[in-house]
KOLVOFI-38128 format. One record per residue: residue number from 1; y, x, z of N, C-alpha, C, O in turn; residue in one letter. Coordinates in steps of 0.2 Angstrom, whole numbers, plus 5000, padded with zeros to 4 digits. Example, Ala and Ser with C-alpha at 12.3 -4.5 7.8 and 13.67 -1.06 7.14 Angstrom:
2
+--------+------+------+------+------+------+------+------+------+------+------+------+------+------+
| markol |  n_y |  n_x |  n_z | ca_y | ca_x | ca_z |  c_y |  c_x |  c_z |  o_y |  o_x |  o_z | sefi |
+--------+------+------+------+------+------+------+------+------+------+------+------+------+------+
|      1 | 4972 | 5066 | 5039 | 4978 | 5062 | 5039 | 4984 | 5066 | 5039 | 4983 | 5071 | 5042 |    a |
|      2 | 4989 | 5064 | 5035 | 4995 | 5068 | 5036 | 5000 | 5064 | 5039 | 5006 | 5067 | 5040 |    s |
+--------+------+------+------+------+------+------+------+------+------+------+------+------+------+
//
This chain:
164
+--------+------+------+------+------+------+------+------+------+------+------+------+------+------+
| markol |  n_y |  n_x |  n_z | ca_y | ca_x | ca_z |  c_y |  c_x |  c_z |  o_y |  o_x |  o_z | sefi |
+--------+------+------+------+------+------+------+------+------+------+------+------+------+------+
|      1 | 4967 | 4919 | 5332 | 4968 | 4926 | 5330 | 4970 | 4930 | 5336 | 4975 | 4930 | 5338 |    x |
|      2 | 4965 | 4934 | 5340 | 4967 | 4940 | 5344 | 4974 | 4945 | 5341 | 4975 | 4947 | 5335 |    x |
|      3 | 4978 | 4947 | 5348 | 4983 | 4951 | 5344 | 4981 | 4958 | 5342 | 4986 | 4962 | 5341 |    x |
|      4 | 4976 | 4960 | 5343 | 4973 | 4964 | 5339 | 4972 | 4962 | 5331 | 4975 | 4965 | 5327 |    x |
|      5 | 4970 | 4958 | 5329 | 4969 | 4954 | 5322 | 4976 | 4953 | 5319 | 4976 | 4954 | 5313 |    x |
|      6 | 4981 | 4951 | 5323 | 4989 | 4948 | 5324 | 4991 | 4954 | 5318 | 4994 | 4953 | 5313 |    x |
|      7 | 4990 | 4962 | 5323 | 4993 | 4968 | 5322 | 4991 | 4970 | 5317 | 4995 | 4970 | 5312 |    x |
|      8 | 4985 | 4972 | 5316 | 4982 | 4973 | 5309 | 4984 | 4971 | 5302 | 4986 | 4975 | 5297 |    x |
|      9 | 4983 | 4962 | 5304 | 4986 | 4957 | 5297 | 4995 | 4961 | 5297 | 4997 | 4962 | 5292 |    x |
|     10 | 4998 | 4963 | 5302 | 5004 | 4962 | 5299 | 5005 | 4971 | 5298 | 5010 | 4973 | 5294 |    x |
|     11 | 5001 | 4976 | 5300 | 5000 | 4981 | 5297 | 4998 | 4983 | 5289 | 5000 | 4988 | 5285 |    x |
|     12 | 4994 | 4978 | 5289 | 4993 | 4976 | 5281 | 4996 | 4975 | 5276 | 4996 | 4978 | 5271 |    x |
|     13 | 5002 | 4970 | 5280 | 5008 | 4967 | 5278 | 5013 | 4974 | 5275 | 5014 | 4976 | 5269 |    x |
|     14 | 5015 | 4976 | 5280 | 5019 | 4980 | 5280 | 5018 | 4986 | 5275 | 5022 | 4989 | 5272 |    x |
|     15 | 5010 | 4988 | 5276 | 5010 | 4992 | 5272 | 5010 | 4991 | 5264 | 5012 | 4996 | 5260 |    x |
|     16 | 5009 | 4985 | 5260 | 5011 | 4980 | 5255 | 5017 | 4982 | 5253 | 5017 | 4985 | 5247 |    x |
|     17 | 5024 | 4980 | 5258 | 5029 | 4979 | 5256 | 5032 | 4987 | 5257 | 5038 | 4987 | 5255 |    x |
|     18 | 5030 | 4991 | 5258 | 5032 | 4999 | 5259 | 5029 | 5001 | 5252 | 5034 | 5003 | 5249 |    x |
|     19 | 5024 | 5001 | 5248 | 5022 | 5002 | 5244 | 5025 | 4998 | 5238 | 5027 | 5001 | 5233 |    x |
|     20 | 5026 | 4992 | 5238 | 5031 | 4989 | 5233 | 5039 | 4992 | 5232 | 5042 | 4993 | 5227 |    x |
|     21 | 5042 | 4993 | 5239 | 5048 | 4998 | 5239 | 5048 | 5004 | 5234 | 5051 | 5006 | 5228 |    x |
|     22 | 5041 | 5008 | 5239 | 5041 | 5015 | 5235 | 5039 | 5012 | 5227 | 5039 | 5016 | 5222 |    x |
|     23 | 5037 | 5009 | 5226 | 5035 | 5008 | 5216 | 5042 | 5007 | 5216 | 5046 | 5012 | 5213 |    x |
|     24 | 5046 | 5001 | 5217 | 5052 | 5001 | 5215 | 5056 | 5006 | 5213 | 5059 | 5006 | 5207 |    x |
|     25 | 5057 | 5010 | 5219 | 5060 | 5017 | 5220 | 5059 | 5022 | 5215 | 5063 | 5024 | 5211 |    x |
|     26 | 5050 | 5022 | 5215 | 5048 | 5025 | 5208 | 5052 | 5026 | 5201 | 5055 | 5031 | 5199 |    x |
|     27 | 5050 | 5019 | 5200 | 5054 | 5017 | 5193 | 5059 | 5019 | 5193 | 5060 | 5025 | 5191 |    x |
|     28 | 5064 | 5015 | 5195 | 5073 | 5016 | 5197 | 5076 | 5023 | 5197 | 5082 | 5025 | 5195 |    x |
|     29 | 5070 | 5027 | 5199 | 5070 | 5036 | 5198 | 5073 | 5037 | 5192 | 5078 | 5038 | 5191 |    x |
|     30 | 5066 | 5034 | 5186 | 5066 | 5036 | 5181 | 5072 | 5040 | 5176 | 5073 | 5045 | 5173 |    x |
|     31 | 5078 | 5033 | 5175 | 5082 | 5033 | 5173 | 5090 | 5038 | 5174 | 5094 | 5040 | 5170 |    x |
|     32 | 5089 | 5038 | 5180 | 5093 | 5043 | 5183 | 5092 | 5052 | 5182 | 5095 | 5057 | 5181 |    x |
|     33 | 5085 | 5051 | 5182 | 5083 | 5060 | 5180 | 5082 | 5059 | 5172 | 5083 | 5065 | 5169 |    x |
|     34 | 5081 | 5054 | 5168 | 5082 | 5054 | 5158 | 5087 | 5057 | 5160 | 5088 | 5064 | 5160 |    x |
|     35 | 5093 | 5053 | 5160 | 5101 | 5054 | 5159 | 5104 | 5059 | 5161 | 5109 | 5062 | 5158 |    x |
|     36 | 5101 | 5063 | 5169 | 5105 | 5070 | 5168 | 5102 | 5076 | 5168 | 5102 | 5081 | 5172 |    x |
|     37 | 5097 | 5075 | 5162 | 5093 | 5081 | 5159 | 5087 | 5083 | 5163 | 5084 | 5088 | 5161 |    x |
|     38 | 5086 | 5080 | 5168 | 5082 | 5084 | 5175 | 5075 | 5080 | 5173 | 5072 | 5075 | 5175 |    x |
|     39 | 5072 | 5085 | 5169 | 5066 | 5086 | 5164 | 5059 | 5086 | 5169 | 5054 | 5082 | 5169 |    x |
|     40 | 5061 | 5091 | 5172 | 5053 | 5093 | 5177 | 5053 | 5089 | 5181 | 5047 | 5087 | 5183 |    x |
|     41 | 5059 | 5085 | 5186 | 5060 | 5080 | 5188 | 5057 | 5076 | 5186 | 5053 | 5073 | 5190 |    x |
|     42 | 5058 | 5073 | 5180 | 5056 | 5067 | 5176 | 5048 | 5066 | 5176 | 5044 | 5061 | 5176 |    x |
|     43 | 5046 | 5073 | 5175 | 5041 | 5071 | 5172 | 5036 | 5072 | 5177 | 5030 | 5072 | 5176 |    x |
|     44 | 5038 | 5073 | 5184 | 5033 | 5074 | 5190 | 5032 | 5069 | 5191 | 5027 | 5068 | 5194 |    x |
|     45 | 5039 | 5061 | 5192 | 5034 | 5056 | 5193 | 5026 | 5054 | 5188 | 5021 | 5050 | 5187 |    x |
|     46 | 5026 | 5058 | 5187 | 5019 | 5057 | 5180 | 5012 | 5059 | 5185 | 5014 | 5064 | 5189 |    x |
|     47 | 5006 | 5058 | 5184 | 5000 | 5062 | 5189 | 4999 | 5065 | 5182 | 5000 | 5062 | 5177 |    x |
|     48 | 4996 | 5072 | 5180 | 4995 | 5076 | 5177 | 4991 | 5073 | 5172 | 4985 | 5073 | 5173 |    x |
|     49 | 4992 | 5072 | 5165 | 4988 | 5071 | 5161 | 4988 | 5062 | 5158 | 4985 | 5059 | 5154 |    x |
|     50 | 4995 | 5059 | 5165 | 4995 | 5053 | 5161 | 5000 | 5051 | 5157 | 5004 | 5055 | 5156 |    x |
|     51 | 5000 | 5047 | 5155 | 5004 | 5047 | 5146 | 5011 | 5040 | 5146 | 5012 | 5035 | 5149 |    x |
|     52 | 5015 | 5042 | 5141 | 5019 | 5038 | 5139 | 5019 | 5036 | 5132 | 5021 | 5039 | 5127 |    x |
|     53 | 5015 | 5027 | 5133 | 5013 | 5025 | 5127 | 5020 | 5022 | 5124 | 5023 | 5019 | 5128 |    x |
|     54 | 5023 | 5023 | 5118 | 5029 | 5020 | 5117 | 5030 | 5017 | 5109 | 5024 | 5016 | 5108 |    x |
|     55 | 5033 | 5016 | 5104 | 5036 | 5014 | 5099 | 5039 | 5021 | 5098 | 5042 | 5024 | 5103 |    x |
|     56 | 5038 | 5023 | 5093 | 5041 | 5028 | 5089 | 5048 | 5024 | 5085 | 5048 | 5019 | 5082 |    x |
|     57 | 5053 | 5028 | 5086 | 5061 | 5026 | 5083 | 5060 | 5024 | 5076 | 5064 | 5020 | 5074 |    x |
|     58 | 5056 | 5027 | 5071 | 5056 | 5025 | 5065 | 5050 | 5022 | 5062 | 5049 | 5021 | 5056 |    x |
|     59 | 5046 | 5018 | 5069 | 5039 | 5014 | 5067 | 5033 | 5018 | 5069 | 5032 | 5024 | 5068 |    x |
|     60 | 5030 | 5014 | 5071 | 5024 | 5015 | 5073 | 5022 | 5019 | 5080 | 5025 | 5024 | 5080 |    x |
|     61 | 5018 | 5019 | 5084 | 5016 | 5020 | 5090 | 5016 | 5027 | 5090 | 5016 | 5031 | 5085 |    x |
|     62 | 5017 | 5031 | 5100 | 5016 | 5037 | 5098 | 5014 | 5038 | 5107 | 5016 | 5035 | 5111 |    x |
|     63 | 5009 | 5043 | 5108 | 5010 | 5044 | 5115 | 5009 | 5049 | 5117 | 5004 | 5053 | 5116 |    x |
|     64 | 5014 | 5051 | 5122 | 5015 | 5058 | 5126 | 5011 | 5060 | 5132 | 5009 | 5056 | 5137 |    x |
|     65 | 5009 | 5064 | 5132 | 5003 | 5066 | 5138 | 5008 | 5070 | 5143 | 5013 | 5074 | 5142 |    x |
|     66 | 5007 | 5068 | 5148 | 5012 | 5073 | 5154 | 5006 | 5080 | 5157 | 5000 | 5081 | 5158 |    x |
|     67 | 5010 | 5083 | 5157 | 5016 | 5087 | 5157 | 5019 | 5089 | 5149 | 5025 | 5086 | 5147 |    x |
|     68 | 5017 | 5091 | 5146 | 5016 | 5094 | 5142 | 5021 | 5090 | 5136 | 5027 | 5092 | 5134 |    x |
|     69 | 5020 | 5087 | 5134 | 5023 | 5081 | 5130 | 5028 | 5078 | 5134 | 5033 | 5077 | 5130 |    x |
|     70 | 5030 | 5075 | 5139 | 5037 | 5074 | 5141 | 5040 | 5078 | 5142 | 5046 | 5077 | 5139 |    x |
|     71 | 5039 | 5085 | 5145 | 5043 | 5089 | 5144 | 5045 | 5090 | 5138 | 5050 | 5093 | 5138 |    x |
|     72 | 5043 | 5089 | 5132 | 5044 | 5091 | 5123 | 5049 | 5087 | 5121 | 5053 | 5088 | 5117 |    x |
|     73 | 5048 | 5078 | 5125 | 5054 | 5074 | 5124 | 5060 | 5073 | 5127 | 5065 | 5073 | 5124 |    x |
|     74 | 5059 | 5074 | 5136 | 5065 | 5076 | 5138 | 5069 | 5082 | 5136 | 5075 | 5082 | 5136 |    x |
|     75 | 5066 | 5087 | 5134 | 5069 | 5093 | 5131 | 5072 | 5092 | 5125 | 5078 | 5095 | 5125 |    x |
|     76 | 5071 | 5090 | 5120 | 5073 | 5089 | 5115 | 5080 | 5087 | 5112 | 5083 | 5083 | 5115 |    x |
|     77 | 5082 | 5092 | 5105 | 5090 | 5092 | 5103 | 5092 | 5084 | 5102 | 5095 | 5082 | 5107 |    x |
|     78 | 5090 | 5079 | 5097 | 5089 | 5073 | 5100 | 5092 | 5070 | 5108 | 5097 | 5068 | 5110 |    x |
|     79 | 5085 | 5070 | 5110 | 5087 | 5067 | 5119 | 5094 | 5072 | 5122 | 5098 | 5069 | 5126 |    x |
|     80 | 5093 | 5077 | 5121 | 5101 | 5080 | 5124 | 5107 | 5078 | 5121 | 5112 | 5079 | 5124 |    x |
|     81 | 5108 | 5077 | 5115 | 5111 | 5076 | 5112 | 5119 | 5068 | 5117 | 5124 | 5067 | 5119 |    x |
|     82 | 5108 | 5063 | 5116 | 5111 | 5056 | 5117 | 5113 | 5058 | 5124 | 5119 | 5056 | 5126 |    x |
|     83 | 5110 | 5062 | 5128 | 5113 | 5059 | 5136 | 5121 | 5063 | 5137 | 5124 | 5062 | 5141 |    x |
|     84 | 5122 | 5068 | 5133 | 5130 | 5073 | 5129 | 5133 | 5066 | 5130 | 5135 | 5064 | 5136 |    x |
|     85 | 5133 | 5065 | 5125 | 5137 | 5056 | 5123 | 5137 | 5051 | 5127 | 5140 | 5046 | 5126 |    x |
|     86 | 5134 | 5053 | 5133 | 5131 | 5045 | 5139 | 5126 | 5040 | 5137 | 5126 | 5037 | 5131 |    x |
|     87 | 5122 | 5040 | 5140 | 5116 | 5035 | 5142 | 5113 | 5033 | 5148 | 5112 | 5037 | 5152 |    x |
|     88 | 5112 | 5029 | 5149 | 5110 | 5023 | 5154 | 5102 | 5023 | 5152 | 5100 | 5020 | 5147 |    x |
|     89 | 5097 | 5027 | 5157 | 5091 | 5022 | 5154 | 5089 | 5017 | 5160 | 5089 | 5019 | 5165 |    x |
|     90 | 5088 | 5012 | 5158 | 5087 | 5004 | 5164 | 5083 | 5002 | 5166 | 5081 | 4997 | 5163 |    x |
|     91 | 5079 | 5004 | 5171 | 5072 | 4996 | 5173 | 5075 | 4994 | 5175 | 5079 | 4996 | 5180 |    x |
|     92 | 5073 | 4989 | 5171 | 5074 | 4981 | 5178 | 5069 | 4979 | 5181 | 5063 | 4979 | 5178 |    x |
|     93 | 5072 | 4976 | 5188 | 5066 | 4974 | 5191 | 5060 | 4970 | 5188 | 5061 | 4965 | 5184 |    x |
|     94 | 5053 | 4975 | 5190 | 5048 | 4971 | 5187 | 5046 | 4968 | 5192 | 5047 | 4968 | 5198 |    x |
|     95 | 5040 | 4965 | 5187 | 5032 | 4962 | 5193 | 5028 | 4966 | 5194 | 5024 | 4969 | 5190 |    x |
|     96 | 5027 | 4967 | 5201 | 5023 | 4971 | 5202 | 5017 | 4970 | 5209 | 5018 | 4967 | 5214 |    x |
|     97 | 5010 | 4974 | 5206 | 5003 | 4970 | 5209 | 5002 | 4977 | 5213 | 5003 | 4982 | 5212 |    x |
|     98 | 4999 | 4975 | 5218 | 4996 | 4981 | 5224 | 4988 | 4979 | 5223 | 4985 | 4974 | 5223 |    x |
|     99 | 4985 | 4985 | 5222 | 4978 | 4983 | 5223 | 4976 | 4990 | 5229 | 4973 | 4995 | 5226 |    x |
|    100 | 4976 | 4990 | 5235 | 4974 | 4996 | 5237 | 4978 | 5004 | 5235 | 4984 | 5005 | 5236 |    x |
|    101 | 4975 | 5009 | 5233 | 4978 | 5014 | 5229 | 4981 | 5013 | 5221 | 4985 | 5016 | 5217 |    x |
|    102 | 4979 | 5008 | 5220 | 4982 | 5006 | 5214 | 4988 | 5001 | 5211 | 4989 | 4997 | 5215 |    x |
|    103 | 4992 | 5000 | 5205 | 4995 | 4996 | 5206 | 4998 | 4995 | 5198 | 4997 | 4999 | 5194 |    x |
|    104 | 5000 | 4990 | 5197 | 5004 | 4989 | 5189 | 5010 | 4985 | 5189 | 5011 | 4982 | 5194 |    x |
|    105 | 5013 | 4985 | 5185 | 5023 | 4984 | 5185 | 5024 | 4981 | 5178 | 5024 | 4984 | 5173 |    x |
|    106 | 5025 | 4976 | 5178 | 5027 | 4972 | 5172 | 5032 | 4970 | 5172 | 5033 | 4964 | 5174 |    x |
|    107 | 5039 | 4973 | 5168 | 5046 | 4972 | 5166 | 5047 | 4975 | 5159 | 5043 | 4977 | 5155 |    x |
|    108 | 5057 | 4973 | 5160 | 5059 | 4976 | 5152 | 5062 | 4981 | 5157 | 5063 | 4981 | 5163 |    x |
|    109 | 5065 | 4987 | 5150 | 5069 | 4990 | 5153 | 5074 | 4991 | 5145 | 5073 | 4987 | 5140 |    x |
|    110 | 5079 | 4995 | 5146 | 5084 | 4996 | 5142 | 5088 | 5003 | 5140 | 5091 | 5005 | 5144 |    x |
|    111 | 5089 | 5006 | 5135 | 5094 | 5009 | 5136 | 5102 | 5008 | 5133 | 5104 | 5006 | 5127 |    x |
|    112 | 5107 | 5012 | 5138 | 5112 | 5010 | 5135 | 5113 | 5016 | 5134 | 5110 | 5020 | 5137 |    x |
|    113 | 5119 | 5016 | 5128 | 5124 | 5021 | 5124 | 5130 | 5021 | 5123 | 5133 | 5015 | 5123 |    x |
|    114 | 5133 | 5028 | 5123 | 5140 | 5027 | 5122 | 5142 | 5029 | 5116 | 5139 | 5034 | 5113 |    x |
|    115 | 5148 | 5024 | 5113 | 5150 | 5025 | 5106 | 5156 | 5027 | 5107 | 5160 | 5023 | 5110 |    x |
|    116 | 5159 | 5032 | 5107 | 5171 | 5031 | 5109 | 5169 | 5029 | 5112 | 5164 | 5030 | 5114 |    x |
|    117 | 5174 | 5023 | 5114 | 5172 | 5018 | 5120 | 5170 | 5014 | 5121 | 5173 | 5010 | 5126 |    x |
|    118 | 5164 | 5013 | 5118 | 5162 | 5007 | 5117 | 5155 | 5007 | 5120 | 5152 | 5012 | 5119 |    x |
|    119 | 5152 | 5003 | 5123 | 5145 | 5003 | 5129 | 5141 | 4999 | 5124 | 5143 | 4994 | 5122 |    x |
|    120 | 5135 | 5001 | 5120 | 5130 | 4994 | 5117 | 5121 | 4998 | 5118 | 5119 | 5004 | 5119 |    x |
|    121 | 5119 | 4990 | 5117 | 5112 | 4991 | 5123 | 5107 | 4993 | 5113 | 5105 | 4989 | 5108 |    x |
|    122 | 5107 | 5000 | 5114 | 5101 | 5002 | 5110 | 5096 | 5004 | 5108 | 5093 | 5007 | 5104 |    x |
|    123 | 5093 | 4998 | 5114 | 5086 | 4998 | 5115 | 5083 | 4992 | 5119 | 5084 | 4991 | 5125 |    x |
|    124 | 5081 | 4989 | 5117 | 5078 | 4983 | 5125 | 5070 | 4983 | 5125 | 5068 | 4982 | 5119 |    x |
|    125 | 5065 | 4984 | 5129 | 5060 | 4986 | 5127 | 5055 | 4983 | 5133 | 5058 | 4984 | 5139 |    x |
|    126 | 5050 | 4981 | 5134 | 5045 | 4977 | 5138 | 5040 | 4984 | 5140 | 5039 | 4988 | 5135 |    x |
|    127 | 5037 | 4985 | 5147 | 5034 | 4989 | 5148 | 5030 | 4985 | 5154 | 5031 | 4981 | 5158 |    x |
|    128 | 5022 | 4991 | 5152 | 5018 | 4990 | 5155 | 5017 | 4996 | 5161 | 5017 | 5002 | 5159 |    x |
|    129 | 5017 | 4995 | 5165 | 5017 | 5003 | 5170 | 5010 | 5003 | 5175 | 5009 | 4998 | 5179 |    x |
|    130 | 5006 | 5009 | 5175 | 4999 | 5009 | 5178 | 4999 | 5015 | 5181 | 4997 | 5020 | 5179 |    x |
|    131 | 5000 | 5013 | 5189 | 5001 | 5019 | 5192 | 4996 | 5018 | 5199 | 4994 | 5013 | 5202 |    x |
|    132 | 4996 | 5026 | 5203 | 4991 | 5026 | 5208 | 4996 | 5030 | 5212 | 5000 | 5034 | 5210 |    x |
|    133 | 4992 | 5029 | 5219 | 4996 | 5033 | 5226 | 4991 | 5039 | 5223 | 4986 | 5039 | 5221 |    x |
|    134 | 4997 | 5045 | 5224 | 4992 | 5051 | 5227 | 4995 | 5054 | 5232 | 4999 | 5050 | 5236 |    x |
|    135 | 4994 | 5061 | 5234 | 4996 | 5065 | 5240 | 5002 | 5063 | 5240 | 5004 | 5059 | 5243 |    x |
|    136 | 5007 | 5066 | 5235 | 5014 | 5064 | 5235 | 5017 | 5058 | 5235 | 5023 | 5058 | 5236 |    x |
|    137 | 5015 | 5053 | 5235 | 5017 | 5046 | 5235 | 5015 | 5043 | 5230 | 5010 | 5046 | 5228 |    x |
|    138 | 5017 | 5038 | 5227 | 5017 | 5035 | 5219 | 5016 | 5036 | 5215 | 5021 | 5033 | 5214 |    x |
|    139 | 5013 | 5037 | 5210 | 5015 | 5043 | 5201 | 5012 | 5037 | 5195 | 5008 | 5032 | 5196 |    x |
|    140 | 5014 | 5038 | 5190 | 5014 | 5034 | 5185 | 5006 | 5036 | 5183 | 5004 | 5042 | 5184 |    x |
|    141 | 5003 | 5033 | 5181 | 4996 | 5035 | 5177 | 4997 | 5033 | 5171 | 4992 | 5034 | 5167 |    x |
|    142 | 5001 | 5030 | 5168 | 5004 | 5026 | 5160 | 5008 | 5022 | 5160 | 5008 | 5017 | 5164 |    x |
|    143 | 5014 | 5022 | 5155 | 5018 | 5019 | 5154 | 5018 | 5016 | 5146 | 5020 | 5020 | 5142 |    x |
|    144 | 5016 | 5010 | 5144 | 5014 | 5007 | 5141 | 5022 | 5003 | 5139 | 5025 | 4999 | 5143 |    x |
|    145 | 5025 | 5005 | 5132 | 5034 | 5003 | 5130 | 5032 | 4999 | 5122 | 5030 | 5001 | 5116 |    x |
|    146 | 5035 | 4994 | 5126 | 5033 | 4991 | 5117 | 5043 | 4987 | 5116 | 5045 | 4982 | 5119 |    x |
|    147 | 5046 | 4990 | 5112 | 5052 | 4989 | 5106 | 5052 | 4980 | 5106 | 5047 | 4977 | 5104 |    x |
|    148 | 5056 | 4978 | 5108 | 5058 | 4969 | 5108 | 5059 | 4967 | 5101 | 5064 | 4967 | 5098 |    x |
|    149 | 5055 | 4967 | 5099 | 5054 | 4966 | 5089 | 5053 | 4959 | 5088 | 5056 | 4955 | 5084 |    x |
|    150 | 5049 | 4959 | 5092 | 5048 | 4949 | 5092 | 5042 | 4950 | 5090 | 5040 | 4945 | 5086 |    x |
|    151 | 5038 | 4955 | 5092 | 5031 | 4957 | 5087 | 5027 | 4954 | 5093 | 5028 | 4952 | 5098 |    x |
|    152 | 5020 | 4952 | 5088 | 5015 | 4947 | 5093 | 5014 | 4955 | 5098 | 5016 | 4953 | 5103 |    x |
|    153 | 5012 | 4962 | 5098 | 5011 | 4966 | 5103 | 5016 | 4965 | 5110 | 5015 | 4964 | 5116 |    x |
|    154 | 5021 | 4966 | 5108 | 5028 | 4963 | 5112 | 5027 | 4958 | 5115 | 5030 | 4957 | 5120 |    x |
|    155 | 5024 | 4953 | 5113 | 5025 | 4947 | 5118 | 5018 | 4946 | 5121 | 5018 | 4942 | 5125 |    x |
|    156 | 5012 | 4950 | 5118 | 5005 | 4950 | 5121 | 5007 | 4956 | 5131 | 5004 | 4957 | 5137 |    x |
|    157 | 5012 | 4959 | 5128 | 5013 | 4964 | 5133 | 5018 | 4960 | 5139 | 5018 | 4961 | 5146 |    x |
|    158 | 5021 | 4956 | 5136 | 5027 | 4952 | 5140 | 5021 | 4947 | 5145 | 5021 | 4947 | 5152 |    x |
|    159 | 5016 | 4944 | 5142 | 5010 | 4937 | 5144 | 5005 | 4943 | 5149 | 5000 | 4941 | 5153 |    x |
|    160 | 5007 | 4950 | 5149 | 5004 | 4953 | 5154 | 5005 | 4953 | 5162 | 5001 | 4954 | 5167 |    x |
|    161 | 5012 | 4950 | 5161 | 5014 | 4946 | 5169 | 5009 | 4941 | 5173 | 5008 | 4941 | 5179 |    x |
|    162 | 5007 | 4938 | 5168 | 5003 | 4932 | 5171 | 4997 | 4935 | 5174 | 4994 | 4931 | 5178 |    x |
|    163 | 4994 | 4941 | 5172 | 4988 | 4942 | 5174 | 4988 | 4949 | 5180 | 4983 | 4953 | 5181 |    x |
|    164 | 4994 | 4949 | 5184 | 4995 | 4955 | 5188 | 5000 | 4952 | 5194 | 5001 | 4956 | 5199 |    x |
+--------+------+------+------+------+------+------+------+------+------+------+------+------+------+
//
């Protein structure tokens, strides 16, 4: 291998593992701008128009279009209420696939709640995340949240690791 060929591969390399960083980064954002209200923040990791596919609190599926619908969520008496009280929202680290400009993330995330003094996890939920570089960096193209129910979707979503 010429070190031209040398430089390239590890330019390759490099740009791989900088791109996996900034998704990381990404993600990791998310939770911090839910929990202190910071709305327009939140919803600009999103590229315009892409959605958050999720479990509805009382059953059955629902999905938010960005801008326009996450702003409706994080805004909401609800969602301010809970983050009043303290909330933690959590990824944890996923698996995550580089294909060029594109990319996907396969983890659980969580959130937590404050009761008095009491910390308990009020949610634990498996997500599929499909996101592309744009001008800005990063941005979510869909976030795909399936509720740990123990439902065959839930675990069709979990067996999505193996193929990214």
């Amino acid at each position: 291998m010429s070190i031209e060929q040398t430089i390239a591969a590890l330019e390759a390399r490099l740009r791989v593992a900088e791109d996996y960083l900034a998704i990381l980064n990404l993600l990791n954002t998310y939770g911090p701008l839910v929990d202190s209200c910071s709305s327009e923040d939140v919803v600009g990791l999103w590229v315009e128009g892409g959605g958050y596919n999720y479990t509805r609190p009382g059953g059955g599926d629902g999905r938010l279009e960005a801008p326009a619908g996450l702003l409706t969520l994080y805004g909401s008496e609800p969602h301010r209420e809970m983050v009043a009280t303290g909330s933690a929202h959590i990824t944890l680290t996923p698996k995550i696939s580089i294909e060029g400009d594109d990319a996907q993330a396969v983890g659980y995330s969580m959130v937590v709640e404050r009761e008095g003094k009491r910390w308990f996890v009020e949610r634990a939920s498996v997500n599929h995340w499909t996101l592309k570089r744009t001008a800005e960096g990063w941005r979510i193209l869909e976030r795909f949240n399936r509720t740990l129910t123990g439902s065959a979707e839930s675990h069709e979503v979990m067996r999505r690791v193996l193929n990214i």
